[in-house]
C-alpha positions as CSV (number, residue, x, y, z in Angstrom):
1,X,15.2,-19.2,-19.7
2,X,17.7,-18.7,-22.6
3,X,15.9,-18.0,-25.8
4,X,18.0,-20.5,-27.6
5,X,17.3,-23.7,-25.6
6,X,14.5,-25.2,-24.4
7,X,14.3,-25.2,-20.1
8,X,15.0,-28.8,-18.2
9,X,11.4,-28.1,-15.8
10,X,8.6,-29.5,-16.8
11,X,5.6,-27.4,-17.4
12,X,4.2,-27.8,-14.4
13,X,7.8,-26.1,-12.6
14,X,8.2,-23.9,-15.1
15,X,4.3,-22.5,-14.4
16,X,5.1,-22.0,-10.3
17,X,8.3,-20.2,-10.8
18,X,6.1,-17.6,-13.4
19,X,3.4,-17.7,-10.8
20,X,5.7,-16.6,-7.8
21,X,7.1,-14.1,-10.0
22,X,3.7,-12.7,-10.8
23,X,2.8,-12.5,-7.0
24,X,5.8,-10.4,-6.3
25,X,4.8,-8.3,-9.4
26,X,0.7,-7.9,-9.8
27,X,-1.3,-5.4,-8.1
28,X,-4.8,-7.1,-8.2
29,X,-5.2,-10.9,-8.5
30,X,-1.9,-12.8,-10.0
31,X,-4.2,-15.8,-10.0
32,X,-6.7,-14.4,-12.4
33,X,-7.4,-16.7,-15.1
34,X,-9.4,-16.8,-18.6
35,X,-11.6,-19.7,-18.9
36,X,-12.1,-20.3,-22.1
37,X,-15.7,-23.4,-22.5
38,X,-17.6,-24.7,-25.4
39,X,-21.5,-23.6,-25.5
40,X,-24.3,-25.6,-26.3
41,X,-24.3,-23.8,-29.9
42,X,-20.2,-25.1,-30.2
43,X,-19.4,-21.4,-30.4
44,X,-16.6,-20.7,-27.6
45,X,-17.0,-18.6,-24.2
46,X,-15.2,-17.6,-22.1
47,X,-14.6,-15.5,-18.3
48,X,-12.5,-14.5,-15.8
49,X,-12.2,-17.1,-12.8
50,X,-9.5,-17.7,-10.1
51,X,-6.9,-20.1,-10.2
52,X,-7.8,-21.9,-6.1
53,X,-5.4,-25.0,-6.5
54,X,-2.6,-26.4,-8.7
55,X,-0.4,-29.5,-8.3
56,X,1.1,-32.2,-10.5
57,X,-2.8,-33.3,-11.7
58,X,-3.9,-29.9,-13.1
59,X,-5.2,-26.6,-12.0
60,X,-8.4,-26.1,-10.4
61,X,-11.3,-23.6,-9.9
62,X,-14.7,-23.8,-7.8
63,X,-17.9,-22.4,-9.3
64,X,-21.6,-23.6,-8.9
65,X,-22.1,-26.2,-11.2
66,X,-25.7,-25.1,-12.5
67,X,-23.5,-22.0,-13.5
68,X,-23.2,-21.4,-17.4
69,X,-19.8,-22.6,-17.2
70,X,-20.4,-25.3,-15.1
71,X,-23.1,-26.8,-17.1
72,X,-20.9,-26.2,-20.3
73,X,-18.2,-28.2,-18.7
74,X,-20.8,-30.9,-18.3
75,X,-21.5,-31.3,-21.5
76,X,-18.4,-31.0,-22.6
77,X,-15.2,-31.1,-20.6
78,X,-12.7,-29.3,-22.5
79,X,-11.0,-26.2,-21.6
80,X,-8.5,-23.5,-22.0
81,X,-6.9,-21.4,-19.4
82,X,-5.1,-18.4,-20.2
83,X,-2.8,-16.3,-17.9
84,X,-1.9,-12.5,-18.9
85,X,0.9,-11.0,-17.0
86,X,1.1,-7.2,-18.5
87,X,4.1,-6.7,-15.5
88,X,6.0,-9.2,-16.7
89,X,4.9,-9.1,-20.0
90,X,4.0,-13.0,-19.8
91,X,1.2,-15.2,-20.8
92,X,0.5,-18.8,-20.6
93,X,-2.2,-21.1,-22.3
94,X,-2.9,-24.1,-21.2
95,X,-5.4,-26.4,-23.0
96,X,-6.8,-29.8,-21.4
97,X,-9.6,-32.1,-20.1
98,X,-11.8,-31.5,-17.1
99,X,-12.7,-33.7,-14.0
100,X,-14.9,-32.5,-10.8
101,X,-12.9,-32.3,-7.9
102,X,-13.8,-34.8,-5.2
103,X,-16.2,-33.7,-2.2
104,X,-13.5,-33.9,0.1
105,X,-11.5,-31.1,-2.1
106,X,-14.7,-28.9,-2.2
107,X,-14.9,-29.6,1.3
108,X,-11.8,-28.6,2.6
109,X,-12.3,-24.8,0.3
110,X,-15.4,-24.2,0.8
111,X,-14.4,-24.1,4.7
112,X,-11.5,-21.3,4.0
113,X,-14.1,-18.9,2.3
114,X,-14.8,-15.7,4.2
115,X,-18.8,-16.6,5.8
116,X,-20.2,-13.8,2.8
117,X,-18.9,-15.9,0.2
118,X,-20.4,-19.3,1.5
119,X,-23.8,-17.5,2.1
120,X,-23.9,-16.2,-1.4
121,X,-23.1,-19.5,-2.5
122,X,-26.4,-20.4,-1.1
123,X,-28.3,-17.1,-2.5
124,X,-27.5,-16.6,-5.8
125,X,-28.6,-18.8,-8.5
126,X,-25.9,-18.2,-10.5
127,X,-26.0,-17.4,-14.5
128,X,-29.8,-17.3,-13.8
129,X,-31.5,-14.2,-14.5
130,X,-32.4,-11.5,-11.9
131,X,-34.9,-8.7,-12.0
132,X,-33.7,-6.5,-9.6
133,X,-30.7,-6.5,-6.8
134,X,-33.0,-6.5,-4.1
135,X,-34.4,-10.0,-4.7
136,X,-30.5,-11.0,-4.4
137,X,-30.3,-8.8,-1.3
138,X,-33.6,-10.6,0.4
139,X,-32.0,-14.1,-0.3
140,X,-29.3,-13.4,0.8
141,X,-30.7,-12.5,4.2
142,X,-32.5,-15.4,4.4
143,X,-29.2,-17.4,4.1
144,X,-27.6,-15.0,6.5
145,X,-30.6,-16.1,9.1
146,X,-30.5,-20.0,8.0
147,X,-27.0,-20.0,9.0
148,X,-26.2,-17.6,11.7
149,X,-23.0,-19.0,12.8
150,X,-20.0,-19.5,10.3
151,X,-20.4,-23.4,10.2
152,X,-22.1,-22.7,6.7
153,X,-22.7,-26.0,4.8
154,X,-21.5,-26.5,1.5
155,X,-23.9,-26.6,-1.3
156,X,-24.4,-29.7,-3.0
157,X,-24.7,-27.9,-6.7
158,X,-21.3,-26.0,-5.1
159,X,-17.5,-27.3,-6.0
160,X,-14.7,-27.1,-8.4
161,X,-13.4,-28.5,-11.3
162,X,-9.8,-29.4,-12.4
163,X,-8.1,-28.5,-15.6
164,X,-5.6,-31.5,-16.8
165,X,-3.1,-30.1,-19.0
166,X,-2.1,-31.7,-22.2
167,X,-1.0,-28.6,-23.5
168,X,1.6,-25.7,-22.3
169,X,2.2,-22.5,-24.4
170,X,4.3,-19.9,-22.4
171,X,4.7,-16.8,-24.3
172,X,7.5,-14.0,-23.4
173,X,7.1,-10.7,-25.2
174,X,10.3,-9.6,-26.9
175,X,11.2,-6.8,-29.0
176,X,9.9,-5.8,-32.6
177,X,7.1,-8.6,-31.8
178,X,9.5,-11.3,-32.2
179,X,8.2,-12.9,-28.9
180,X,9.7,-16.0,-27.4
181,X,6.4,-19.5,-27.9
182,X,7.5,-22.2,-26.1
183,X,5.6,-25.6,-25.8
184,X,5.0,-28.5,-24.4
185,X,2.7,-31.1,-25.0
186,X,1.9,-35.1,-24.9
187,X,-0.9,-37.3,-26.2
188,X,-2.0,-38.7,-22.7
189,X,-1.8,-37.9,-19.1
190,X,1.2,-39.1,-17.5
191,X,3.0,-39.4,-21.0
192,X,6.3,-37.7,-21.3
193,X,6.3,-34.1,-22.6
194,X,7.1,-33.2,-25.7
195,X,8.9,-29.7,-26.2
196,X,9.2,-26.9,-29.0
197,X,8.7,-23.7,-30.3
198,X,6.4,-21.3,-32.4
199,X,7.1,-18.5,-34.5
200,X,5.5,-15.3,-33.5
């Protein structure tokens, strides 16, 4: 990407070729995302979560929904995702709306998760507070002996949610802090996209 004109991809292109590079580049967890939520009291939060799906719709992540995120989407579906790339000195934001992926999507996850991740899906009440590690310890055992095989159910309050982008910022660091902004946006899904720059 020159700095001087703006790339032909769309953001969505522009976002997998960035992502493959991370792969070949990060140590721990290229997909690692911040998502950034709106709480009760308007004031913003936010959390590390991993990106588990993109395509042309939007990026998604799977959580439990009676999480504080998940119940902060509920009341409001907004978000912002931010990537940070320190090997390749990258970032990306991406700002957008947020639907609940369908059961069939959950579905077809949940099924690919090691068999200690579905049972704590089942033993933790997530967000919720807990007074000591054992109590988390003894549920999970009782998950462990409710489902002893790994055909372990999905739970209902268990799925993901999908980001839909109406807003790219892909940031390059450059020298003497003179970084490289460049965006694209558009006014509603499916509308063209718009492309610029920001100063840094």
């Amino acid at each position: 990407m020159s700095q001087s004109s703006l790339p032909s991809a769309d953001p969505f292109t522009l976002f997998s070729e960035w992502l493959a590079d991370a792969r070949r580049t990060e140590i721990n967890d290229p997909t690692a995302m911040t998502l950034a939520t709106i709480g009760p009291d308007g004031a913003p939060d936010a959390r590390i979560v991993l990106l588990k799906g993109q395509d042309a719709r939007g990026f998604v992540f799977y959580t439990n929904y009676e999480s504080r995120k998940g119940e902060e989407l509920a009341a409001d579906p907004r978000a912002t995702l931010v990537f940070h790339w320190k090997s390749l000195q990258r970032q990306i934001r991406i700002e957008g709306q947020v639907e609940r992926v369908t059961p069939e999507e959950a579905d077809a996850y949940f099924v690919s998760r090691p068999r200690l991740s579905k049972i704590g899906a089942w033993a933790s009440d997530q967000s919720r507070p807990l007074a000591e590690r054992v109590e988390l310890e003894r549920r999970l055992a009782e998950a462990e002996a409710r489902f002893p095989t790994d055909d372990v159910a999905r739970p209902p309050h268990w799925s993901g949610f999908r980001v839909m982008p109406h807003r790219f910022e892909f940031w390059r660091e450059m020298p003497y802090r003179l970084h490289d902004r460049l965006i694209f946006s558009r006014g509603a899904p499916g509308a063209p996209w718009s492309t610029g720059r920001l100063f840094p």
